[in-house]
C-alpha positions as CSV (number, residue, x, y, z in Angstrom):
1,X,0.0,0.0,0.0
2,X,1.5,3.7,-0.9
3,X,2.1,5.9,1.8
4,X,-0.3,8.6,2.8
5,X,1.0,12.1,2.8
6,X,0.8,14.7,5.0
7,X,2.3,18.3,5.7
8,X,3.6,19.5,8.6
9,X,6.0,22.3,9.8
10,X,8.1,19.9,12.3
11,X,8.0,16.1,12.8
12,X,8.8,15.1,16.4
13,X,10.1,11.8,17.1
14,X,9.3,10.5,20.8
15,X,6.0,11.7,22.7
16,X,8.4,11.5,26.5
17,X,9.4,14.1,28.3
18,X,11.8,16.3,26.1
19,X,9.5,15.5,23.0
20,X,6.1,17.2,25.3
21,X,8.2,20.0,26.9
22,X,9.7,20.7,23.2
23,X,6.4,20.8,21.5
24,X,4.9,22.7,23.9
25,X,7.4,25.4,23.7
26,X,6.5,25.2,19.8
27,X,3.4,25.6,20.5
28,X,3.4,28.6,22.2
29,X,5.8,30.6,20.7
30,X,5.1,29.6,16.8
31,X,1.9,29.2,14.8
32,X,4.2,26.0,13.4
33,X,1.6,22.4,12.7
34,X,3.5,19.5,14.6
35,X,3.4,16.1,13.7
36,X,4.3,13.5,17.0
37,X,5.8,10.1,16.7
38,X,6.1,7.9,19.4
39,X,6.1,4.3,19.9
40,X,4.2,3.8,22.4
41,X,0.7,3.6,23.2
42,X,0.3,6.7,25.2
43,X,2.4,9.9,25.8
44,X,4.9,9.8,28.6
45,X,8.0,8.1,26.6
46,X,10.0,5.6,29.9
47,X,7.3,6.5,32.6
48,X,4.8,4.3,30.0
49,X,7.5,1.4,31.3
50,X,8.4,2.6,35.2
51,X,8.3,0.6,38.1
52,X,5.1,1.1,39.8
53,X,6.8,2.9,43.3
54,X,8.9,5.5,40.9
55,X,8.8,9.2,41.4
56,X,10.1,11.9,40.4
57,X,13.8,13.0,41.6
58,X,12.8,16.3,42.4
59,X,9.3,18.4,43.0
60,X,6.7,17.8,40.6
61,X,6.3,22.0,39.7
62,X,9.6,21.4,37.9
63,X,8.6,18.8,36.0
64,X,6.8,18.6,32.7
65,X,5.6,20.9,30.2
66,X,5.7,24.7,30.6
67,X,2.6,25.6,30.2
68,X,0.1,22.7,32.1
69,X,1.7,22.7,36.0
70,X,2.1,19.3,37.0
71,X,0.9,18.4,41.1
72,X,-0.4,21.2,43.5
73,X,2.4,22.6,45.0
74,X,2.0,21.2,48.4
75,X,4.6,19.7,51.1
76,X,4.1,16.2,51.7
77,X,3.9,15.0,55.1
78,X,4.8,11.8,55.5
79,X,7.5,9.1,54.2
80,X,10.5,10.1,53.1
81,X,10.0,13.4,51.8
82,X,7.7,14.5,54.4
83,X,8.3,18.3,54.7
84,X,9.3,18.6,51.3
85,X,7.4,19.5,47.9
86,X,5.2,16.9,46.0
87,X,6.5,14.0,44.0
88,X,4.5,13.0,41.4
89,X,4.5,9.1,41.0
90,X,4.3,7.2,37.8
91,X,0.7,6.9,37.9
92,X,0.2,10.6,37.7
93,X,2.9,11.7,35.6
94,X,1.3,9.2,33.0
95,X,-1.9,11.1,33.1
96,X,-0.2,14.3,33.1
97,X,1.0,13.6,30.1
98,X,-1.8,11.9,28.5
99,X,-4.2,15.5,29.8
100,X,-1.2,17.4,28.0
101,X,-1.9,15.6,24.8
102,X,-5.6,15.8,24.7
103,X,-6.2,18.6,26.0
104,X,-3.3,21.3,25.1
105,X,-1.9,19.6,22.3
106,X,-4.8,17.9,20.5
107,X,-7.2,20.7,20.7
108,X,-5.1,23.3,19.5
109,X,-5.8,21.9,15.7
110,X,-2.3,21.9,14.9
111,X,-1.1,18.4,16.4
112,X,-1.3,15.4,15.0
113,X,-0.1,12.5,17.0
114,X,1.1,8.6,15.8
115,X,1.4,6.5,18.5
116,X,2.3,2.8,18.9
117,X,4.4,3.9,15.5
118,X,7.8,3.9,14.3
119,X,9.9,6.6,12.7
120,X,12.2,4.9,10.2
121,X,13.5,8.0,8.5
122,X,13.3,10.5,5.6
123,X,9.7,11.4,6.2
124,X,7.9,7.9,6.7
125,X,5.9,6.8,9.5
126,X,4.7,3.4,10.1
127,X,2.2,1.9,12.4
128,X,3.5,-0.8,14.6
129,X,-0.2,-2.1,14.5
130,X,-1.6,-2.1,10.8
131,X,-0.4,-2.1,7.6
132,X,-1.0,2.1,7.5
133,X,2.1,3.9,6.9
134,X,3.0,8.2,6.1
135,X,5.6,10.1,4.3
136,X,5.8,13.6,6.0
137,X,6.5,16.4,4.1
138,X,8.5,18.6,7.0
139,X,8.5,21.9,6.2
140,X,10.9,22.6,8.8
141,X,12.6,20.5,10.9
142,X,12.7,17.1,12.5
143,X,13.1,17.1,16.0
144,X,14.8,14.1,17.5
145,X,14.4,13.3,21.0
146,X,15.9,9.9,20.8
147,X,19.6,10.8,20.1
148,X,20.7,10.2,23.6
149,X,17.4,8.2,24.8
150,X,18.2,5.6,27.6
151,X,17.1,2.0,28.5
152,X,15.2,1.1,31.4
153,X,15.2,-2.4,32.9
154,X,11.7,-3.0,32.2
155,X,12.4,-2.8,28.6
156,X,16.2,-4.4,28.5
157,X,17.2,-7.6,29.2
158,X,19.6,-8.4,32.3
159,X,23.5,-7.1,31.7
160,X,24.4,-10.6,32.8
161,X,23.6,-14.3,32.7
162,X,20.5,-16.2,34.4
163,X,20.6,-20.0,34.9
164,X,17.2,-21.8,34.1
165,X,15.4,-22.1,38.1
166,X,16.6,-18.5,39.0
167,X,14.0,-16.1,39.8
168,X,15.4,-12.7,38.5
169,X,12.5,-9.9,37.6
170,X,13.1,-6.3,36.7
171,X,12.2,-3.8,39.4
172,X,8.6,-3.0,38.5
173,X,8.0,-6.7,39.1
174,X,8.8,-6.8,42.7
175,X,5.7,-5.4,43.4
176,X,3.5,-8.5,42.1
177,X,5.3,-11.4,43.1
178,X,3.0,-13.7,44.9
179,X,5.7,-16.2,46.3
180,X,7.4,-14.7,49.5
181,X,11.0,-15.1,49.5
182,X,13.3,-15.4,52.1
183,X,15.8,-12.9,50.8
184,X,16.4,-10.5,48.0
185,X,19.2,-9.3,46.0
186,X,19.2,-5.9,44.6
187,X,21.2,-5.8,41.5
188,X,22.8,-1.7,41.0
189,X,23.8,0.9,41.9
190,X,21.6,3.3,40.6
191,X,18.5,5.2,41.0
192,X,16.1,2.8,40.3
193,X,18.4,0.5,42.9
194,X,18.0,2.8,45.3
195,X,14.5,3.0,45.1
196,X,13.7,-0.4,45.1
197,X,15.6,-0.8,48.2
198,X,14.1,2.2,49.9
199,X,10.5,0.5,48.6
200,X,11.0,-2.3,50.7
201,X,12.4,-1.4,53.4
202,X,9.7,0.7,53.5
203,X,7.5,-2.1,53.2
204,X,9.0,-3.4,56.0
205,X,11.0,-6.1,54.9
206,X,13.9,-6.6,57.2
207,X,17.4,-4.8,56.1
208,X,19.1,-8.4,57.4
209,X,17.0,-9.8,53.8
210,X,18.5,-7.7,51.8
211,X,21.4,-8.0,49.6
212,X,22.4,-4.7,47.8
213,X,25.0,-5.6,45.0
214,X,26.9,-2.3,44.3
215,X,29.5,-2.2,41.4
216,X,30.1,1.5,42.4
217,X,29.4,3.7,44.9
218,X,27.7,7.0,43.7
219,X,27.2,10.3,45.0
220,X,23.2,11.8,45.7
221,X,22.1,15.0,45.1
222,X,20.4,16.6,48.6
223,X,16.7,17.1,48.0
224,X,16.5,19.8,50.7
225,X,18.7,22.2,47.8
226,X,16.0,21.2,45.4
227,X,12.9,23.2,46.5
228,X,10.8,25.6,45.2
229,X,8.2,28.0,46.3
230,X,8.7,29.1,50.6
231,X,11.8,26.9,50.1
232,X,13.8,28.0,47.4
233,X,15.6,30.4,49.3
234,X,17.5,27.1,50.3
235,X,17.7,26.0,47.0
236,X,19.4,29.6,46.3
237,X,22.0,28.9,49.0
238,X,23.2,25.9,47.3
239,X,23.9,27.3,44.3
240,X,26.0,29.6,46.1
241,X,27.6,26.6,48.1
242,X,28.3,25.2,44.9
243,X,30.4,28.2,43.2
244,X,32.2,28.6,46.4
245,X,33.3,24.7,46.5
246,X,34.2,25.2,42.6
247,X,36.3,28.6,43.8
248,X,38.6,27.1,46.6
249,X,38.6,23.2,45.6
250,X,42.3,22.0,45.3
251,X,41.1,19.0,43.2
252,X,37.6,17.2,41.7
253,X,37.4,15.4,44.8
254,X,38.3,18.3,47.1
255,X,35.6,19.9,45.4
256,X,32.8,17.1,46.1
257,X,34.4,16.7,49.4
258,X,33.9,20.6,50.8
259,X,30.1,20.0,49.2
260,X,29.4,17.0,51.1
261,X,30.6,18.4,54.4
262,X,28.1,21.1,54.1
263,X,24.8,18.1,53.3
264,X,25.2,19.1,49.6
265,X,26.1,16.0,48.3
266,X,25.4,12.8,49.9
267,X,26.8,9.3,49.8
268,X,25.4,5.9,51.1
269,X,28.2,4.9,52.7
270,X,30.7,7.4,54.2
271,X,34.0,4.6,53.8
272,X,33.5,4.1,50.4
273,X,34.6,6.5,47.8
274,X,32.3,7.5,45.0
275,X,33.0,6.9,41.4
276,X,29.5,7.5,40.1
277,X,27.8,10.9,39.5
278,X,24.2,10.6,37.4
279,X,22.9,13.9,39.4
280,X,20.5,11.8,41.0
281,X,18.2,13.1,44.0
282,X,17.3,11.6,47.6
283,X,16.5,12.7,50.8
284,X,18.4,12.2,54.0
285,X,15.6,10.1,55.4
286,X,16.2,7.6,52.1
287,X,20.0,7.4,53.1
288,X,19.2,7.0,56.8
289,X,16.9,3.8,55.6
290,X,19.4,3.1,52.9
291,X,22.7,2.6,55.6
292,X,20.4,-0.2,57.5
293,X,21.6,-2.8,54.7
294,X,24.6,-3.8,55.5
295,X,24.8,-7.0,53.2
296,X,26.6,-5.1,50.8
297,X,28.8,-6.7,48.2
298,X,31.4,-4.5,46.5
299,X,33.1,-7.5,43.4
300,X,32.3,-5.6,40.6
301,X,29.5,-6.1,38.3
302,X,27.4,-9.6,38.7
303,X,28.4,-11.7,35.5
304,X,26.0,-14.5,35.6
305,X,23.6,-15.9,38.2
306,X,23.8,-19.2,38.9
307,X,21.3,-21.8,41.0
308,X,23.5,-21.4,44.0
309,X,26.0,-18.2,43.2
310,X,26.1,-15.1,41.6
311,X,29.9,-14.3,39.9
312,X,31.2,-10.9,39.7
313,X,34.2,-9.7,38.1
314,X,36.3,-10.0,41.2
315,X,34.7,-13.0,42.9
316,X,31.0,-14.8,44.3
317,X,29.1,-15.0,46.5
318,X,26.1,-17.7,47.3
319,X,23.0,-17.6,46.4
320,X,19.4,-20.2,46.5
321,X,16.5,-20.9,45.3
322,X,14.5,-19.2,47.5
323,X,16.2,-15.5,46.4
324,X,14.5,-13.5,43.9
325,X,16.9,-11.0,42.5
326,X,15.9,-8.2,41.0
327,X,17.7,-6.5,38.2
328,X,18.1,-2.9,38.4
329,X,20.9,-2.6,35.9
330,X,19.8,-1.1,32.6
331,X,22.4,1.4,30.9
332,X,20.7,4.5,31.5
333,X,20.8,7.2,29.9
334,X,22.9,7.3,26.5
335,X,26.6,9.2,26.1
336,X,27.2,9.3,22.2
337,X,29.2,11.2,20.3
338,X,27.8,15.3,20.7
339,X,26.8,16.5,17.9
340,X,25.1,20.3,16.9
341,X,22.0,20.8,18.4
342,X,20.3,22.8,15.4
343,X,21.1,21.7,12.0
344,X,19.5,22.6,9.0
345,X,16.2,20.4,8.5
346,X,16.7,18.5,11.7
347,X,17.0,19.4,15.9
348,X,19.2,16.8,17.9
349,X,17.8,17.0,21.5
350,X,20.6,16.9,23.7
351,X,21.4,18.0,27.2
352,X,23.2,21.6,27.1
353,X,23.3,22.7,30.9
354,X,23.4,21.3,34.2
355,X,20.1,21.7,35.4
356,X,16.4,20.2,35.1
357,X,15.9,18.6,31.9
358,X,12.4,19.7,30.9
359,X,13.4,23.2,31.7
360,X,16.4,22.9,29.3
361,X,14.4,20.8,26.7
362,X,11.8,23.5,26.6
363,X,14.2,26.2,26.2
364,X,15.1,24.6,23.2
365,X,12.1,24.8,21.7
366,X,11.5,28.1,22.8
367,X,14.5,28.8,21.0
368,X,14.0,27.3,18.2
369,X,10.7,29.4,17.8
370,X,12.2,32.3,18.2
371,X,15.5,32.7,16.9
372,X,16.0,32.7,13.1
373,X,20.0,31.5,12.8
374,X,21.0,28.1,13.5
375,X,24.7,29.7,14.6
376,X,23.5,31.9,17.0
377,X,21.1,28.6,18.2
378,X,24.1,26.9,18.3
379,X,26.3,29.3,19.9
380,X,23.9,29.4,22.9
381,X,23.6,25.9,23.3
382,X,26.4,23.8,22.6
383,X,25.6,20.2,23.9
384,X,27.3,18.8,27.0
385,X,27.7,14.7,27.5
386,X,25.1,13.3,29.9
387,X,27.0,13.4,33.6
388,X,28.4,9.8,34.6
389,X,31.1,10.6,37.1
390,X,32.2,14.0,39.0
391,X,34.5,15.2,36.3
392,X,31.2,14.9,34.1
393,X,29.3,16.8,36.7
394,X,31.6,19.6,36.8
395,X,31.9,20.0,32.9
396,X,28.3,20.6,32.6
397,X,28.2,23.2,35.2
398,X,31.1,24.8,33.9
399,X,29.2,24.7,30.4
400,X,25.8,26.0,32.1
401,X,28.1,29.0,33.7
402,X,29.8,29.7,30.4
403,X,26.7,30.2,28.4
404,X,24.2,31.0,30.7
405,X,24.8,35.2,30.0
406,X,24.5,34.8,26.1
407,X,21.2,32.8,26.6
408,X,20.1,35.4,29.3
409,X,21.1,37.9,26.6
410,X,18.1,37.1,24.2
411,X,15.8,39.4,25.6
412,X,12.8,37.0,24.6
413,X,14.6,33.5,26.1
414,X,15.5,35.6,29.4
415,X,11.9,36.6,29.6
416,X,10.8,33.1,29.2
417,X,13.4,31.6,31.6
418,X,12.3,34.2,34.1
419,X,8.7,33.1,34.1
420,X,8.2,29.3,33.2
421,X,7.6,27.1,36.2
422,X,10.2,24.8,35.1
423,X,13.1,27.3,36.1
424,X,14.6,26.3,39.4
425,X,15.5,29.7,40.5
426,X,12.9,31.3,38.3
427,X,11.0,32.8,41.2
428,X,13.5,34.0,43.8
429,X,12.7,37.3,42.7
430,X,10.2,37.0,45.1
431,X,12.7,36.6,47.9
432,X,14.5,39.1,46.6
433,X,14.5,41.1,49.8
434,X,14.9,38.7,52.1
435,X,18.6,38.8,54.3
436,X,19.4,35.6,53.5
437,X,19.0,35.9,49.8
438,X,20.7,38.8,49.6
439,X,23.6,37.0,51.4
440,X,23.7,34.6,49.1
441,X,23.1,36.6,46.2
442,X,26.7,38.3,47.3
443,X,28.4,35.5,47.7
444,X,27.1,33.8,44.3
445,X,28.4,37.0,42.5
446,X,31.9,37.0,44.5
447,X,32.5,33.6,43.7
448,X,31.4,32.9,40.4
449,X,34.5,34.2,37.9
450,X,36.9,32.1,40.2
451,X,34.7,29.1,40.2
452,X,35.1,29.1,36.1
453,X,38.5,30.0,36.2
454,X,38.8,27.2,39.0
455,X,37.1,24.9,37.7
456,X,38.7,24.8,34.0
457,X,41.9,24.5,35.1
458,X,40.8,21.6,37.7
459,X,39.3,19.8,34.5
460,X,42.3,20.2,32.3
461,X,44.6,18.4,35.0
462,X,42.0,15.5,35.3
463,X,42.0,15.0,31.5
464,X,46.1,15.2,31.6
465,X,46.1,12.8,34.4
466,X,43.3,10.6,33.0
C-alpha cells in the first residue's frame, strides 16, 4: 500500500518528556503544525515502562511541560520526603501527560499525534499495528528526542547471565510477586536501585534480607537544595555553596568533598569513595533507611547468576532458590558522540546545561521558535555529555556557567526563563528582599568568575592525568 502524505511544519520523534516539553514550547511561541511520533501507546516516553513505586527526583512543579503545572504545590507529610514539595508518582505523571496531549496539544488543531508507531527516517511513518504507513512532508525541521534516549530495565534484558530455576525480575516486578522469599538481592547501583531498596524497606521487609550488589558507589544530590516556592531560598544557598566549593577546591574530589561536608552531596556509605555521578536526587531520610543494609557486596559487576551463586568480576558470592533477584541494571541514559543541536532540516535533543531537563528541553524549543539562525542557536547551546562521574558533573556546570549570560542575553529566552515554572531559581525574585537571599546573592556574585576560572583548570589536569 503507498504511503499517505501529509504536511507539517516539524516532525517530532518521541511523545516522552523532552518530546512534550519541546512541543509545547512550539506551541506557544510559533503558529508551526507538529506532527508526533512515538512508539508507544500513550504519551509519557520511559514512565509508559516505570516501576510502579517510581517518582520523580525532584518536585513535581519542575517537571513537565511549561505551560500545564504538574501536582499542586503542596509539602508532603509523610515518608521520606515528608516536609518537602510533592513528587508525582508514575501513575500521575502518566496522566499528566496523556491531559497534556488531549487537552493542550490535541485541541489546538495543529497536532497530530502517531502512537504505537515507528519513525524509520526520511519522512515515513509506520504503524507498529496495521499495515497504514506516512511520508511527511517537514516543512521545517525534524526534531529528534531519541539521540541520547536511555534504556530502562523493564524494557532491556539483564547485563548478565540467568541460569534456568533463578527467579530474577526487573524492578517494576517486585511489586507482584505472589511467592514470598526469604531474601532479596538488589542488583545496582543506581536510582532505580535505590528505590527499590528504599520501597522495601519501607515495606518493612527486614534490612538483614537484603542484599544490595553495588559495582560502584555514587554520589546523591540533597533534595533539601531542590525546593521551590517558601523553600527555594535554600535551594538559592546551594547554588551559592556550589560556586564557592568550585572557587577554593584543590582537586575534583576536594571539590565534592567541601560540598558533602556542608549536606550538599550525599553518599550511602561514608568509607566508600564515590565513582559515580548521574545527578540523581534523595533525601536524608532515604540514606538513613538506605545505611540499614549492610549486606553489601562490593566484586564488581554480577556476570552470571547461577542456581547457587552469583559471579562478579572479582569474585562470588552464594546464592538459593528461594532469592529472587531483582535486576536494576539497565544502561541508562545514553553518552554518544555530541553533535550540533540545530542543523539545517533537523534538531538533535541533547542536554546543554546542568540543570532540570524539561526546563532545558523546553528552552530549546523556545529557541527554536524564536531565533531565526541556527549559529546563534548553536552558539547558545552547545551540547554537553550526559553526567556519569564527578569530572562529568563539573563539565556541565562549567558549560551551564559559560553560556548561561548569552542565553540570558536574548531578551525573549531571558523573559521566558524568568517566568516558566520549570526554572529552578525562576521565582526567587520574590525573595529578593529577604537577608538571607541577599547574602547569598553576594556570595554567588563574589565567587562565580573564580569558580570558572577554578574549575577549568581543575578539569584540564584530570583529563592530563586521565
Amino acid at each position: 500500500m503507498a504511503d499517505q502524505t501529509l504536511e507539517t511544519d516539524y516532525l517530532v520523534v518521541g511523545a516522552g518528556a523532552a518530546g512534550m516539553a519541546f512541543a509545547d514550547a512550539l506551541l506557544t511561541h510559533s503558529d508551526a503544525s507538529l506532527t508526533i511520533v512515538d512508539r508507544h501507546h500513550a504519551p509519557g516516553g520511559h514512565w509508559i515502562d516505570a516501576y510502579p513505586y517510581v517518582r520523580l527526583h525532584q518536585p513535581s512543579t519542575f517537571y513537565g511541560v511549561s505551560s500545564v503545572p504538574l501536582g499542586h504545590d503542596v509539602l508532603d507529610t509523610a515518608g521520606t520526603n515528608a516536609g518537602y514539595y510533592e513528587l508525582a508518582g508514575a501513575d500521575e505523571i502518566r496522566a499528566y501527560f496523556a491531559r497534556v496531549m488531549h487537552e493542550r496539544f490535541l485541541s489546538s488543531g495543529r497536532v497530530r499525534y502517531f502512537p504505537c508507531s515507528e519513525y524509520l527516517g526520511d519522512g515515513h511513518i509506520a504503524s507498529r499495528l496495521v499495515q497504514g504507513s506516512w511520508k511527511a512532508h517537514v516543512r521545517r525541521k525534524v526534531i529528534d528526542t531519541t539521540y541520547v534516549e536511555g534504556t530502562v530495565p523493564a524494557t532491556s534484558v539483564p547485563p548478565f547471565d540467568v541460569a534456568d530455576g533463578v527467579l530474577c525480575v526487573p524492578a517494576g516486578d517486585i511489586a507482584h510477586i505472589t511467592q514470598r522469599p526469604e531474601r532479596f538481592v538488589v542488583i545496582g547501583a543506581g536510582k532505580t536501585a535505590l528505590d527499590t531498596c528504599v520501597w522495601l524497606l519501607e515495606q518493612n521487609v527486614p534490612a538483614s534480607s537484603i542484599r544490595w550488589i553495588k559495582p560502584r558507589e555514587a554520589w546523591w544530590m540533597n533534595r533539601r537544595f531542590q525546593q521551590p516556592l517558601a523553600q527555594l531560598p535554600e535551594s538559592y544557598r546551594g547554588m551559592a555553596l556550589q560556586l564557592e566549593a568550585m572557587a577554593q577546591g584543590a582537586s575534583i574530589e576536594d571539590v565534592f568533598a567541601r560540598l558533602e561536608a556542608e549536606g550538599f552531596f550525599l553518599r550511602v556509605d561514608p568509607g566508600v569513595a564515590p565513582s559515580m555521578f548521574r545527578g540523581a536526587v534523595i533525601s536524608e531520610a532515604e540514606l538513613e533507611l538506605l545505611r540499614k543494609i549492610e549486606d553489601v557486596v562490593r566484586l564488581g559487576h554480577v556476570r552470571s547468576i547461577e542456581r547457587d551463586e552469583i559471579v562478579l568480576d572479582e569474585g562470588s558470592v552464594p546464592t538459593s532458590a528461594a532469592t529472587v533477584h531483582i535486576h536494576c541494571a539497565s544502561r541508562g541514559l545514553a553518552r554518544r558522540p555530541l553533535r550540533p543541536i540545530f542543523e539545517a532540516g533537523r534538531v538533535t535533543v541533547q542536554p546543554f546545561l546542568w540543570g532540570y531537563v524539561c526546563y532545558q528541553f523546553a528552552m530549546l524549543g523556545v529557541i527554536e521558535a524564536l531565533m531565526d539562525s541556527d549559529e546563534d542557536k548553536n552558539r547558545l547551546c552547545p551540547p554537553v555529555a550526559y553526567w556519569d562521574t564527578s569530572g562529568d558533573f563539573l563539565c556541565a556546570f562549567l558549560a551551564t556557567l559559560a553560556h548561561e549570560r548569552a542565553r540570558m542575553g536574548h531578551p525573549a529566552v531571558a523573559s521566558w526563563a524568568k517566568e516558566t515554572r520549570l526554572n529552578p531559581f525562576g521565582g526567587i525574585g520574590l525573595h529578593r528582599d529577604a537577608p538571607d537571599v541577599i547574602d547569598t546573592r553576594e556570595r554567588i556574585k563574589r565567587h562565580a568568575a573564580a569558580a570558572v576560572g577554578n574549575l577549568a583548570r581543575l578539569l584540564a589536569t584530570n583529563a592530563v592525568q586521565t
